[in-house]
Each structure stands twice: as C-alpha cells, then as structure tokens.
N, C-alpha and C positions, 0 to 999 in steps of 0.2 A: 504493500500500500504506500508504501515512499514515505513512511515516518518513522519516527526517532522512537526508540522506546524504551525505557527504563524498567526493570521487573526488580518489585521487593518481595522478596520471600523469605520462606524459612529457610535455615542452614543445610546440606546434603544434597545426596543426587536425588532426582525425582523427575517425575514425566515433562518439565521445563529444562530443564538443566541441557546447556550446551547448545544450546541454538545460535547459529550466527547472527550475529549484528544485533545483539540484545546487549543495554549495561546491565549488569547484574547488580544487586544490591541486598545485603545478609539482613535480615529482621531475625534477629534469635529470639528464642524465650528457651528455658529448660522447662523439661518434662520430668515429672516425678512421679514415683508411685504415692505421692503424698497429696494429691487434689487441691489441699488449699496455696499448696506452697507451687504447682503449674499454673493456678490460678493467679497467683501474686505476681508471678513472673512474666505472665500473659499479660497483664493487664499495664505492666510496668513496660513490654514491650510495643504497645501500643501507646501507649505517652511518647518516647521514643521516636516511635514510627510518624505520628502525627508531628512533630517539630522539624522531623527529616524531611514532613512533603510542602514544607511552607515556602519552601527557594520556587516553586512551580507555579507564585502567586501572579504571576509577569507571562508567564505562559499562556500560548492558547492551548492546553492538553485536556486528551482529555481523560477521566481516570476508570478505568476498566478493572473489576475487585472479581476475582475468580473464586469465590468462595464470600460466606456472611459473616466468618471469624474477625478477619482484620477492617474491624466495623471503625477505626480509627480514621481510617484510610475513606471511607463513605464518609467521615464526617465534615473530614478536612474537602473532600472535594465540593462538597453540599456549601461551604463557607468562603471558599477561593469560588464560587461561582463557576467552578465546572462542569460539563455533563459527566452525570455519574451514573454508569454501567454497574450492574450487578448479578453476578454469574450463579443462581444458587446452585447446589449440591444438595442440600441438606435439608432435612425434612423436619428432626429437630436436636437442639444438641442440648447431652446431660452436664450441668444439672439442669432443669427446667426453668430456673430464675434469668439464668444468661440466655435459653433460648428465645425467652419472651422479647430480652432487651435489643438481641441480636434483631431477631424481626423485625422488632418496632422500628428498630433503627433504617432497616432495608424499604419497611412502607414510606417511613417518611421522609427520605434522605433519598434515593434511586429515582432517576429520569426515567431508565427502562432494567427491568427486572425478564433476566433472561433464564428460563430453568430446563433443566435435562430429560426432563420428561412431562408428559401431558397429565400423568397421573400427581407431580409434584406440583404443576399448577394447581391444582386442584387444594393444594394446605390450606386446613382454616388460617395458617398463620402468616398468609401472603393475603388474603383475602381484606379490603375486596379489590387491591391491585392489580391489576392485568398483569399477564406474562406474557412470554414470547419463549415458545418451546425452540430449544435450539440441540439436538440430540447432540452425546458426546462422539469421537471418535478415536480408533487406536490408534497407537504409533505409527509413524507410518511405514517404521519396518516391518512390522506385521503385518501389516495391510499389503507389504509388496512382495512377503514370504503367505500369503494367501495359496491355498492348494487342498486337492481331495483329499480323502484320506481311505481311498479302496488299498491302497498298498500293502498296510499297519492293521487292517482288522486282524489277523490272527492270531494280535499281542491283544486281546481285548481289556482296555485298562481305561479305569473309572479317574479322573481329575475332580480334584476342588480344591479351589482358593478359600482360605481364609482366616479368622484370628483366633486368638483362644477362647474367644470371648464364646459361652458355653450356649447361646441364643445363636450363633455363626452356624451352629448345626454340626459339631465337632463331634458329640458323642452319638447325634444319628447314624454319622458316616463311619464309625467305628463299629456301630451293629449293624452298619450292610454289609462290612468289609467279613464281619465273624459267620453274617451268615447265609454269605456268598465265597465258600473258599476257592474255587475254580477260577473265580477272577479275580485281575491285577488292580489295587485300587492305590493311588497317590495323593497324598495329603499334606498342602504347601501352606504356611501359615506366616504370617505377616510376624513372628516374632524372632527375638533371637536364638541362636544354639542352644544359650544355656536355660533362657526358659521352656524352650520345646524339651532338652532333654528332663529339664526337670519336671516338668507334664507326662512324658512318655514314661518314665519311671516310678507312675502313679496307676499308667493303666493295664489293663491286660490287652498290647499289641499282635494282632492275628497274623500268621506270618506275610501274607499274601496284602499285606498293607506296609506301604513304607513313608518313612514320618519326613517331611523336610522343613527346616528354617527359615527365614526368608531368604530369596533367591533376585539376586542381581536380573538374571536372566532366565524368564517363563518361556521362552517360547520351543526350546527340546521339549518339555512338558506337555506342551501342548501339540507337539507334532508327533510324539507317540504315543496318543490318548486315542479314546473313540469316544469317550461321553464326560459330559463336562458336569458336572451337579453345582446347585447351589439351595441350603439346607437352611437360611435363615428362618425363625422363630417370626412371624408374621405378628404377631402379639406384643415380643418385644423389641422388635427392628424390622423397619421396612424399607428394603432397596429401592431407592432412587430413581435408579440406571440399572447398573449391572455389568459393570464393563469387564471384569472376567469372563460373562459370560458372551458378549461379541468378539473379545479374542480369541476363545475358542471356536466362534462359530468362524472366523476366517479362514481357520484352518480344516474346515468342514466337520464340527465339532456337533451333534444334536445338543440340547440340553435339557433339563429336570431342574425346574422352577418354583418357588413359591406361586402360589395363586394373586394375591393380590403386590401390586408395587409398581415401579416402573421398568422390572424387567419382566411384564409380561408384555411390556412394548418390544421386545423383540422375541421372544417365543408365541407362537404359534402351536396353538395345542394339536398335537397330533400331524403337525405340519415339519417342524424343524425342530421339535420337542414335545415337551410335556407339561402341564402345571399340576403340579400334584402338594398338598401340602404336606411341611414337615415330618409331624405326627403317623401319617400315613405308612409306615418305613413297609407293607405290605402288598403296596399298591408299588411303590419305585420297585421294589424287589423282582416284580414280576415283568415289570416294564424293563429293566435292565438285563435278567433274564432276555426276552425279547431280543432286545437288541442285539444280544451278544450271540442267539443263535440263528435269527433270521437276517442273512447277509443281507439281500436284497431290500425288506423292508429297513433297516439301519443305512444303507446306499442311499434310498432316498431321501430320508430325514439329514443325512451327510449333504449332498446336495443340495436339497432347500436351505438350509443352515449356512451354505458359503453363498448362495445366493441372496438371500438374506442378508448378509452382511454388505453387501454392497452399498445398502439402503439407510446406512452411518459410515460413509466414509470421508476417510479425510478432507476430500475436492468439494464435498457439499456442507461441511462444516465448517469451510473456509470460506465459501460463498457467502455462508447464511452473516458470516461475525461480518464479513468486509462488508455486506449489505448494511449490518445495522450499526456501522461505527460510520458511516459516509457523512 
C-alpha cells in the first residue's frame, strides 16, 4: 500500500515477526503464574505504551490495534484524533472485570470494528456496534505448501492443537487415543517441555499417542496427519476462528469440530468434517473409525477441506484490510 508502518508488540517470535519493511517496536509486560502480578505488569505496560505513541500526534496515521488487549493504544489514537481500526479476536477475556472494560473501550473509542468471524459479530459485548467480518488467514507458507493428502493415508494419524488448559479438550483426546489403539494420534500443546513433561507424568499415556511441546514449526504435523480435531469445552471456551483448524484443512486435513463458534464457519458438517460436540467422545469414535477405514469417503472430505480452504486465503485477506484502510 506504499506506507510506512510501525508494529508495537509483545517480545518473541510470532505470526508478525520478520516481515520486511516493518519498524518493529518491543511493548513487554511479564507473564506470571501469579495473575495479579501479569496484571500489574500489563497495565504498567500500557502507561508505557501510551507515552510511546504521542510523537505520532503530527502524523496523519492511522492506528490499526490487532487484538482488544493493548486498549492503551485505542485510546491514544481516539485523543490524537486518528482513525482507529480495531481487529477483535476475542470473544471474552478472564477475568470478567477487564473484559467489560476492554469492550467498552472498543465500543467507544473504534471508527471501525473488524472481527474474525460472523459468529463473533454476533457478542453481546460489541453490541450494538457494527462489525465488518474480515476472516483470518494462514501463513503464507502454508498456504503455498497447500497439497492432498491421498499419499499419507496408510499412516492414519489423529492431530490437535492445543493448551493445557483442561476445557482445550486434552483429556477427551486422551480417551480416544486409549480407546482407539490401532491408530496414531499426536498431541501438540502450546506449553513448555517442562510443563508438558510435568502433565504427562501425571497421566496414564497410551502408547499409540505421543505428547509434544510447543513446536516452532506445525507444518510436518500436519503433512503427516489425516484428521485434525478440535475438543474445546463449548461451555467454557468458545472458538473465535479456528485457525489450527484451516491449516490443516490446507493441507487436505477433514476436521471434528465443536458445534457452536466461529469455527463452524469453516467446517461443513458432513462436507469437509464434522461438528460433533465435546462430550460426545462416542459419536467422534465412530466417525474417526470411518474415516480411517473408508479410503474413498475420507478422499472426499480430504478434498473438500483443501478446497475449502481456498475461501480464507491470504490474497483475499489482503484485499479485504487494503479495502478498509483506503
């Protein structure tokens, strides 16, 4: 788009990181297992943050907030008299006092409020402000390592992403793993070594399941899978998006889905997946059975699934933002 940009983020690598012709600029806060003391540090990083974007008062910019955390950043652009862009993600964040404040802050502070899915439009807590669904997409090395997956079916092996957190659906996929031994299931979780080992050495691991830590690089995972799960708790987390589960389907991945959220904007029941809830572990059971013995109907759910995926990618995600930043 021929302008200048400046990105404040938090410290580390992550799905920004390394893009040419970006300044880059650290906003840290520490993170603790201690809530009040991430909180303190959050909010101290935000004082910070806000003093750092006052040199931009002379500017015509204008300020684009990827996310409803760094609500400092909305505030300051609401008082420099900029248009201020706001990207949500998030449906709602614990504890509940900062989710309110967060909101409020997005209702009244945001020119245009941009969200991820039609179902996240839909939050009492955006309500009654318009949105403008604007779907995510993946990297775009994934998008360019995009491919069937008829090669790999005779390694039939079960993927899911995700945290320890025991609503992520960690101990369902542990009882399909014990009672499905015939297949390969892999299980990738957003935490470190020592806390996943210190997890696995609490539970009874099947052998046909193997545990991993977080991983720099998902996409071997996902090129020698054939069904991707995702097991969240509907009750007490509800997906957004789903973006684990469009990188898999790039790679001609079906999927097994919560029922309600915004990742049944990209499964199609019985089309490129499944929506089966949680609880159910009898219904996925027999459905993954399925899958792993009828080549042909798993082919076509393979199929439709990297088709599918075409319909969040990169080129029309860049359309849509260059459209509404003109």
């Amino acid at each position: 788009m021929g302008k200048e940009v400046h990105l404040y983020t938090s410290s580390g690598e992550g799905f920004l990181s390394g893009i040419s012709g970006i300044h880059y600029h650290s906003n840290y806060y520490f993170r603790s297992r201690f809530r009040i003391l991430t909180l303190f540090t959050f909010f101290i990083s935000q004082l910070v943050l806000a003093f750092r974007l006052l040199k931009y008062w002379r500017n015509s910019n204008v300020f684009y907030i990827n996310t409803i955390l760094p609500f400092s950043a909305i505030w300051m652009g609401k008082l420099l008299g900029k248009k201020v862009f706001v990207h949500v993600h998030e449906f709602e964040i614990s504890p509940k006092l900062l989710s309110d404040f967060l909101f409020l802050t997005v209702r009244l502070c945001a020119d245009e409020i941009i969200v991820v899915s039609k179902f996240l439009a839909q939050n009492p807590a955006l309500v009654p402000r318009k949105s403008r669904v604007i779907y995510n997409c993946v990297k775009k090395e994934i998008e360019d390592q995009a491919f069937t997956k008829e090669e790999v079916h005779d390694d039939f092996r079960v993927l899911m992403l995700a945290s320890l957190r025991p609503y992520k659906g960690i101990y369902e996929f542990l009882q399909l793993a014990s009672e499905l031994p015939g297949i390969g299931f892999d299980l990738i979780l957003s935490d470190s070594e020592e806390e996943v080992d210190r997890w696995k050495s609490s539970q009874k691991v099947p052998e046909n399941l193997t545990i991993y830590p977080v991983q720099q690089d998902v996409i071997p995972f996902f090129k020698n899978s054939s069904l991707v799960l995702n097991l969240a708790h509907k009750d007490k987390w509800l997906e957004t998006f789903g973006m684990t589960i469009l990188e898999g389907m790039n790679f001609g991945l079906p999927a097994i889905v919560p029922t309600v959220g915004g990742v049944t904007e990209l499964v199609k029941d019985g089309v490129n997946g499944f929506l089966v809830d949680y609880s159910d572990i009898s219904t996925i059971k027999v459905l993954i059975e399925k899958l792993q013995s009828d080549i042909p109907f798993w082919r076509k759910l393979s199929l439709n699934a990297l088709e599918r995926s075409a319909l969040f990618s990169t080129k029309i995600f860049s359309q849509e933002i260059q459209i509404l930043l003109k």
